[in-house]
N, C-alpha and C positions, 0 to 999 in steps of 0.2 A: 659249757662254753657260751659267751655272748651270741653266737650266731645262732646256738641251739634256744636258747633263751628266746632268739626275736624269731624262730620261726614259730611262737605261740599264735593261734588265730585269733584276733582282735574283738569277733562278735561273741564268742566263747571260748573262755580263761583255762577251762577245762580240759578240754578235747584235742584231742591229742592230734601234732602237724598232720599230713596227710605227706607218705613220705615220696611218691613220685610228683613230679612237678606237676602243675596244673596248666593246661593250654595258656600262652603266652599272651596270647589278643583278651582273655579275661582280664588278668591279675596285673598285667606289667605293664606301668605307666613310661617305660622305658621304653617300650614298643615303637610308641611313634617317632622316634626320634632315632631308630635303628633301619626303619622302612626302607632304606636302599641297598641296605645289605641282601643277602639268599638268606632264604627262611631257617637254614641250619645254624648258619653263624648269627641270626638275629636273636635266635633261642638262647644260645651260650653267650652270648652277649648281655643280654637282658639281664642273667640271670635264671633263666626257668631250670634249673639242673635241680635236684632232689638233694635233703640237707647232708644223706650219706655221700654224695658223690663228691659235693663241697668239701667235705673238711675231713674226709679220708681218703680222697684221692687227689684233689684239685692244689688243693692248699699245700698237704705236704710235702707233696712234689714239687710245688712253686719253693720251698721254701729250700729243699735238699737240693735240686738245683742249684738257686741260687749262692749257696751258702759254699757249696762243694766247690763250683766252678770259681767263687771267690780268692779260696784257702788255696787251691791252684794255681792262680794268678800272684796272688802273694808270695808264693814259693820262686815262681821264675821272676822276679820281680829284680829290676837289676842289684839293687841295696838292701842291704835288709828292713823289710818294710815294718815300720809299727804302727798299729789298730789304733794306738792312744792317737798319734799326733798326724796321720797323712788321712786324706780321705781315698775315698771308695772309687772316687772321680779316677783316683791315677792309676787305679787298675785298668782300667777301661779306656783308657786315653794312649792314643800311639806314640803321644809323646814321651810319656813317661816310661809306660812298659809297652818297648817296641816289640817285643819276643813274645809278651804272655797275652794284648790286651783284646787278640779277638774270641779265645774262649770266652770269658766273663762277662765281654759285651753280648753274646749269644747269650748266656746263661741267662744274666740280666732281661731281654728278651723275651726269653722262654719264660721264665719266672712271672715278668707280666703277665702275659697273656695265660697262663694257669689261672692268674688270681682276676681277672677279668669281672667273671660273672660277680665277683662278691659285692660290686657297686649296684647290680640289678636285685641280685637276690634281697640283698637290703631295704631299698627303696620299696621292694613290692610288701616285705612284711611292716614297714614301717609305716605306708600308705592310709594305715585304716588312725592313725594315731593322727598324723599329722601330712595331710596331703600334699600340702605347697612346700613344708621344711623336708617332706621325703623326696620331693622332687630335686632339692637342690642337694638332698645326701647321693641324690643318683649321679648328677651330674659332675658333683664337686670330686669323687670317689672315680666315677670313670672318667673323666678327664683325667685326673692323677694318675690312675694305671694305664690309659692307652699314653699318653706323653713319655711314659716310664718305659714303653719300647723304642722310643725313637732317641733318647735318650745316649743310647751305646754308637750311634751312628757317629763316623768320626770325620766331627766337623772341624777338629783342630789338628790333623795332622798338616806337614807342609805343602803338601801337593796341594790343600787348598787357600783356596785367596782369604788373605789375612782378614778381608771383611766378613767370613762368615766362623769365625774363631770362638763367637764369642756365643752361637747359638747352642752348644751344647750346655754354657750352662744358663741360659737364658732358659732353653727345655728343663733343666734339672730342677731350675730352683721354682718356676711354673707350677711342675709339677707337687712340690711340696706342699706349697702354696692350696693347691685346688684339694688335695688330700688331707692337708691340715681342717680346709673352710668343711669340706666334707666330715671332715668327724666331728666341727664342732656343730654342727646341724642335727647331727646323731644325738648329743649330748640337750641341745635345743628341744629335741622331740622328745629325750626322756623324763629331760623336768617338765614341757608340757604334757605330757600324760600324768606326772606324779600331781603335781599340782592343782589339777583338773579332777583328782582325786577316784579316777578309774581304773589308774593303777593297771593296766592291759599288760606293761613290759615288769619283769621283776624288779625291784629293787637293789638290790645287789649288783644287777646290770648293767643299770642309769650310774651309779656309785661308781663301779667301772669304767666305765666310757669316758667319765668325768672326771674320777682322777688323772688316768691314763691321758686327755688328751690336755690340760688344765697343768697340772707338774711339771712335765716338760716345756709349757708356752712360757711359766711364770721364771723360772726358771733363765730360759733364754733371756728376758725382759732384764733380769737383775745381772746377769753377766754379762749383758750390752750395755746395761749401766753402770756396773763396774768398769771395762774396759772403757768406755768413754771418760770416767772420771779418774783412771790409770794414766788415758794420755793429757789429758786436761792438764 
């Protein structure tokens, strides 16, 4: 998997991660910018969890979560909901689904904050490749997931004043935004190591990163350009 991939150690290609985390004030340039948090949650924040903890217990549960409490919501959903043409927004929104919309905004939530550390974890193995572009994969990555909890907060039901209606997707679309610029920094650091010709991250990896984050940008570009030339 890519995360297993980038937990290679950068001074030696070889050897193998070391699999409990390592003290947070070495490795985690994330640190300082967590400093008013408790030392517990600055640890799980950062990042410093161990690669098993990530992606066999952190991750899947972010994902079963989120996915379950979805498929729930969908279910009590007053109409019958379809994947292809509604978004994710109206599960979550009390105006739409006034019965089902506060599980999934929970789950949503939950979900974040599982996936939390993987902006720290990142940024610390990416650090030795590229320092200033790992820095902004930290920032761009956790922005997007903390934004990603506040997200479910419901800023559009009636109760409240029609001038703050329009913050939840002002939070949503933020968030894409910072998670997008976040991966595309990812991508930034694996052509510069390839390029650089030290080769530290696999190749396979960098390929990855780059299709996955590059397909769906171009992608958008040309459907934004068709609809505008739709309504032209």
């Amino acid at each position: 998997s890519p995360l297993d991939l980038v937990g290679r150690p950068t001074s030696v290609r070889k050897m193998s991660q070391p699999e409990e985390p390592i003290p947070i004030s070495m490795i985690s340039p994330m640190a300082d910018r967590l400093a008013f948090l408790p030392r517990s949650l600055q640890q799980y924040a950062a990042g410093n969890v161990s690669r098993s903890t990530l992606l066999t217990r952190l991750l899947p549960l972010s994902f079963i979560t989120l996915f379950i409490t979805l498929f729930i919501a969908a279910q009590q959903f007053p109409e019958e909901y379809d994947w292809r043409r509604r978004v994710i927004s109206h599960l979550i929104s009390p105006r739409h689904n006034p019965e089902g919309y506060l599980l999934p905004s929970i789950g949503l939530a939950v979900a974040a904050l599982l996936s939390l550390p993987v902006a720290g974890y990142i940024e610390q193995r990416l650090h030795g490749v590229a320092p200033k572009l790992s820095r902004w994969v930290g920032l761009g990555l956790g922005l997007g997931i903390f934004l990603m909890v506040t997200v479910p907060l419901p800023f559009n039901v009636d109760s409240m004043p029609s001038a703050f209606h329009w913050v939840h997707e002002a939070l949503a679309r933020t968030a894409a935004v910072a998670i997008i610029g976040g991966m595309i920094c990812c991508c930034l650091c694996g052509l510069k190591d390839r390029l650089r010709g030290r080769q530290t991250l696999n190749l396979a990896m960098v390929a990855t990163w780059t299709s996955l984050t590059a397909i769906p940008f171009v992608f958008g570009i040309l459907a934004g350009i068709l609809k505008i030339c739709r309504n032209a």
